[in-house]
C-alpha angles and dihedrals in degrees: 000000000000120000137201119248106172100046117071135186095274097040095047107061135281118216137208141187123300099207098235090043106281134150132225126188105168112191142188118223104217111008134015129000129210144177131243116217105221108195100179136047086282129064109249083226132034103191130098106011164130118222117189110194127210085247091060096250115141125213109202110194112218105199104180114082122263121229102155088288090118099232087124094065096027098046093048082046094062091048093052089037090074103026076064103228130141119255102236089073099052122097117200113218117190105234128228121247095280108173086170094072101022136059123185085023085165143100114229133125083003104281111137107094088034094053094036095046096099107037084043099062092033090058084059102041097055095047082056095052104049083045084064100040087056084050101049086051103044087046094043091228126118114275086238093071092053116103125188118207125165096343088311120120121212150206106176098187094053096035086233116162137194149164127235080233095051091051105039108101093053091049093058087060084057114101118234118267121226108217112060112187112206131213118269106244095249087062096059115123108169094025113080088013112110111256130189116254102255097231103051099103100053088040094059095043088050089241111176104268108124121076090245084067090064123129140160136175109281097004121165128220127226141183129188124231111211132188114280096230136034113250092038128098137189117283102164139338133205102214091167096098091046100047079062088065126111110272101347119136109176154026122171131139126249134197111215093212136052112232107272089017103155102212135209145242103272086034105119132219079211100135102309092207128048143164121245130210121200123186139132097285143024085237086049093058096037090061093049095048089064091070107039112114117221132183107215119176136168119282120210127249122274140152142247143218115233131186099204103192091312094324113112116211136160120234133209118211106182135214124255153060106284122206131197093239091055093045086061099043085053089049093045093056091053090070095088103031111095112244134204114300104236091175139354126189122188116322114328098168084062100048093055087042089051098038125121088205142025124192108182119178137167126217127200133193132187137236096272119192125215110229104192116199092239115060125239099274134153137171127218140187104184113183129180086278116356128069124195120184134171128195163082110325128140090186101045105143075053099049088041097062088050092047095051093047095059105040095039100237121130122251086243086058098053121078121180128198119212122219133181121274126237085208144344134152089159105318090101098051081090127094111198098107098042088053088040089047084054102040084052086055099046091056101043088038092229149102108271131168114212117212125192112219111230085256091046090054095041094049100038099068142222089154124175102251125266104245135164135184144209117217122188133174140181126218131198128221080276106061085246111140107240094174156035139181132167135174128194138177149140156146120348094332144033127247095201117125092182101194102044127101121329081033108090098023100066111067090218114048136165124186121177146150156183140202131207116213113244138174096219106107118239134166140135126015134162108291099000117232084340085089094066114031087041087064095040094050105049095033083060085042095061092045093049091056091050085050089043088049089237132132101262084242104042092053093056090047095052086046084054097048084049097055088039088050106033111011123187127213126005106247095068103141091202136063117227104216083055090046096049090040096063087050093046087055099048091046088055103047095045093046098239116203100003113138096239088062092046088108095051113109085222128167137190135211134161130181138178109224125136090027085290138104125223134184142189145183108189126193130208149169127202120232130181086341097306126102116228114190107235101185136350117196107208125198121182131184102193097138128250103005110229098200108017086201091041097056093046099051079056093059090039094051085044101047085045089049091040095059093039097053083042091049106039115000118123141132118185126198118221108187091328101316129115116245090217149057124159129006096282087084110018100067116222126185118276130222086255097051097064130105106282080207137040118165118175129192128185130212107237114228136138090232105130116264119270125174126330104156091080115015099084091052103069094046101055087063095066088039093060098041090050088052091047084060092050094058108038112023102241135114119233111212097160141052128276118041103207099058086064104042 
């Protein structure tokens, strides 16, 4: 049995009566945890809890956002994985926004089942085993004879019986104890067991549980209007036209931001003044905001403070009216303009000098936008001195403190309630419209829900940024790969993870990189930067075997021999033997190189994000031009798997996302404008275009869980381009696939 060492009696979480018999065990995810005395019939605070009911039922609260990710089933299972309960009597409840018991009450680079795995189960375990100790007092018999199954406490040798329920009140007079001892991994029962998405039901039957569904006595609607083009602001508007309009009260400008604001790190550039509209309906607004008449004109370039997670930084938003074609033509002259060494490893300008062979390529991938099902929406109620908001967020204590910042309100007067998101991967982090929903309510002094039409959301950023990448290696007489170098870079931003494969397995490595300053807004997306490196590297990976005259997976795996066995440098993120593993499972399953399988146009990739490791091999045939994935095999190494369905919902979602946004994703920027704005333009993948085929496998270990709703996505773009190959004989070097077929 495993026991804690960094959490002790006073740190964990005291209890105390609920006066009809009730339990409360309050906990904190990632720190601290702590109890809440509950001196009436209803608990002071309803975050962050476990509630055990005289009749035995058991509320589980689930504090991180849900958007189809699964914590909100996973998460509540840990917990009842080590109280000891069966499933069927817990009830999950969606938490508030409740900064004062959680920390890290967000969903971001999959973490939050890896960052949430100890406190979890320790929040269970030690409601079991005061549950025991009451019982052990109120019995008379050694705590050691006392078991737990399914809720129900048990003597053997008495033949003594309880509830949790039954026993309840007296355990909350137990003091805590301070050594918990955890179940071993083989004695799991809820925990690695498929469980139902808590949710489905309502889901299916359309029942109200996104922010969009909102709704309260006498609430307003608004819409923004933006500027139609990055690198503009607002200089005048006309609303007289508008305020004719049927049902329409008000239009009036606001600034996100107050002057001197430093903002944060999921603060936006994205157009820092709007106009609102407020009227009856949605229908109602829409209608008024088509004849509204705006000035917009270009600002000038400035720059901007920015606290990025503790890290202080000064950021330069340019002037202009970017386009697309420039953006290239930037990116292209970097090529041969030496960038900043991010990590160097032995001589590399030797090992080029010496080499028998050189393969060089460039990679290049576009501005993607996210288009989430569920459109950007948020309501607010702003008093004098209260704010109440409800809606789709997956950064909220985030969101919260800007919030708070711009409308004057302390942290302890906001409450924010947390939906469920009809979307995310990194589009909702973002806080804009939650603080433009506010800012709405706060000037017409009522409640309003802002809603983002599909074209508001598509032309109003936050893009996942446009990057490309060199790759160059040197072979020996051998075939044997002496040196690496890759540079990256991009804009805004740059893609390079420096110390990940093939980092650590080449004696002589280079890794740099470089950024141009931009106006167009980007953030999080799926995978950050993963997404793309993930599809350049191993792209340049299958073409290297073939120039090394190697099998695609034989080559990584001697590179990763070769870094288990030998390993250069000491920053490398991934292990080897993980790595190899992942690509030894999905070799197996697919049936890699048996001759039944020689006609296949087959191709690998593998990649190391989220603390997890993720492999494909995808199949596909062409027909009339166009390629149709027949099968991906999917292997994952992401530790002990939760919810076995549930994960692998998460790789197939991914693997479907990831060829779609290969095959089709792509936003252009003509003089600052989005070429697109609805799905008429921007193609997304359709129903027929998915695999007709996803198997996943996962590597079974006891290792502790790390990230799975993002892993599997980076990895399926290298693996289609490699099959492309396969089956046509040509190379893909840009995104996306389908403009070069």
């Amino acid at each position: 049995m495993k026991k804690p060492s960094n959490l002790n009696r006073r740190d964990f979480l005291k209890a105390s009566a609920l006066s009809g018999g009730g339990f409360l065990l309050s906990f904190s995810f990632l720190s601290q945890a702590r109890a809440q005395s509950t001196p009436g019939t209803q608990p002071i605070e309803l975050n962050g809890f476990v509630k055990i009911l005289v009749d035995n039922r058991i509320q589980i609260m689930s504090p991180n956002p849900e958007s189809g990710q699964g914590v909100k089933t996973s998460m509540p299972m840990i917990v009842a994985e080590e109280l000891d309960v069966d499933w069927k009597q817990v009830e999950v409840i969606q938490a508030d926004l409740d900064t004062k018991h959680f920390t890290r009450q967000f969903i971001g680079g999959s973490q939050a089942i890896h960052q949430g795995w100890k406190p979890l189960r320790m929040a269970g375990a030690t409601a079991r085993q005061m549950l025991k100790e009451a019982a052990a007092q109120q019995w008379q018999v050694p705590v050691a004879e006392i078991s737990t199954k399914a809720g129900v406490l048990n003597h053997t040798a008495s033949g003594k019986t309880a509830t949790y329920g039954q026993m309840a009140a007296f355990a909350a007079t137990i003091p805590v104890p301070t050594n918990i001892a955890l179940k071993s991994v083989k004695d799991f029962q809820i925990i690695g067991h498929s469980k139902q998405q808590v949710d489905i039901r309502k889901i299916v039957t359309g029942q109200p549980l996104y922010g969009i569904d909102t709704r309260v006595p006498g609430m307003l609607f608004a819409m923004v209007a933006h500027p139609p083009a990055f690198g503009m602001k607002l200089a005048s508007f006309d609303a007289s036209k508008a305020l004719k309009m049927p049902g329409i009260k008000a239009v009036f400008p606001i600034k996100l931001y107050n002057e001197g604001y430093e903002k944060t790190f999921f603060d936006t550039t994205t157009f820092p003044e709007v106009v609102a509209i407020v009227g009856r309906s949605t229908w109602e607004v829409m209608q008024a905001k088509k004849v509204l008449k705006v000035e917009w004109i270009p600002f000038a370039s400035y720059t901007q403070k920015r606290d990025m997670l503790g890290r202080k930084i000064t950021e330069n938003v340019p002037a202009g009216l970017e386009s697309t074609s420039v953006h290239e033509a930037q990116m292209a002259a970097k090529k041969d303009v030496p960038g900043t060494v991010r990590r160097k490893d032995g001589d590399i300008e030797t090992a080029f000098k010496n080499a028998a062979k050189v393969i060089e390529k460039t990679y290049y991938g576009p501005y993607l936008a996210h288009n989430c099902m569920e459109p950007m929406n948020f309501f607010a109620h702003v008093t004098k001195d209260k704010a109440s908001l409800a809606g789709p967020l997956q950064k909220p204590e985030f969101s919260e403190q800007t919030l708070s910042a711009r409308i004057g309100i302390p942290l302890e007067n906001i409450d924010i309630k947390m939906t469920r998101l009809g979307g995310g991967f990194g589009r909702r982090s973002y806080s804009h419209w939650l603080v433009e929903a506010a800012l709405i309510s706060q000037q017409v002094q009522a409640p309003i829900k802002l809603i983002y039409s599909r074209e508001d959301d598509m032309t109003a950023g936050i893009y996942r940024s446009t990057y490309t990448a060199t790759y160059r290696a040197a072979l020996d007489a051998n075939n044997q790969v002496i040196g690496f170098h890759v540079k990256a870079g991009g804009i805004p931003e740059s893609p390079l993870y420096p110390n990940r494969f093939p980092a650590g397995a080449v004696d002589n490595y280079l890794a740099e990189d470089w950024t141009i300053d931009s106006n167009i807004t980007v953030g999080s997306f799926r995978a950050p930067r993963s997404n793309f490196m993930a599809a350049a590297e191993q792209s340049f990976m299958d073409e290297l075997a073939e120039f090394a005259g190697k099998d695609p997976i034989a080559f990584r795996l001697e590179l990763l021999q070769r870094a288990k066995d030998k390993p250069v440098g000491k920053n490398n993120e991934y292990e080897p033997e993980r790595y190899a593993e992942v690509l030894r499972l999905v070799r197996d399953k697919s049936g890699w190189g048996k001759p039944e399988n020689a006609g296949k146009k087959r191709g690998v990739s593998a990649y190391f994000c989220h603390d997890s490791y993720a492999a494909h091999v995808l199949d596909l045939e062409m027909k009339e031009g166009a390629p149709v994935v027949q099968n991906v095999v999917c292997a994952v190494d992401c530790g002990i798997v939760i919810n076995p369905d549930g994960a692998k919902n998460l790789s197939e979602g991914g693997i479907v996302d990831g060829i779609g946004a290969a095959m089709f994703g792509k936003m252009t920027i003509e003089k600052g404008v989005p070429q697109s704005s609805n799905f008429d333009t921007y193609r997304m993948i359709r129903h027929h275009e998915a695999p007709k085929k996803i198997e996943v496998h996962f590597v079974k270990n006891e290792i502790d869980p790390t990230g799975m709703g993002e892993p599997a996505y980076p990895p399926v773009f290298g693996a289609l381009a490699n099959a492309l190959y396969q089956a046509t004989g040509k190379r893909h070097y840009r995104q996306p696939f389908s403009d070069n077929l």
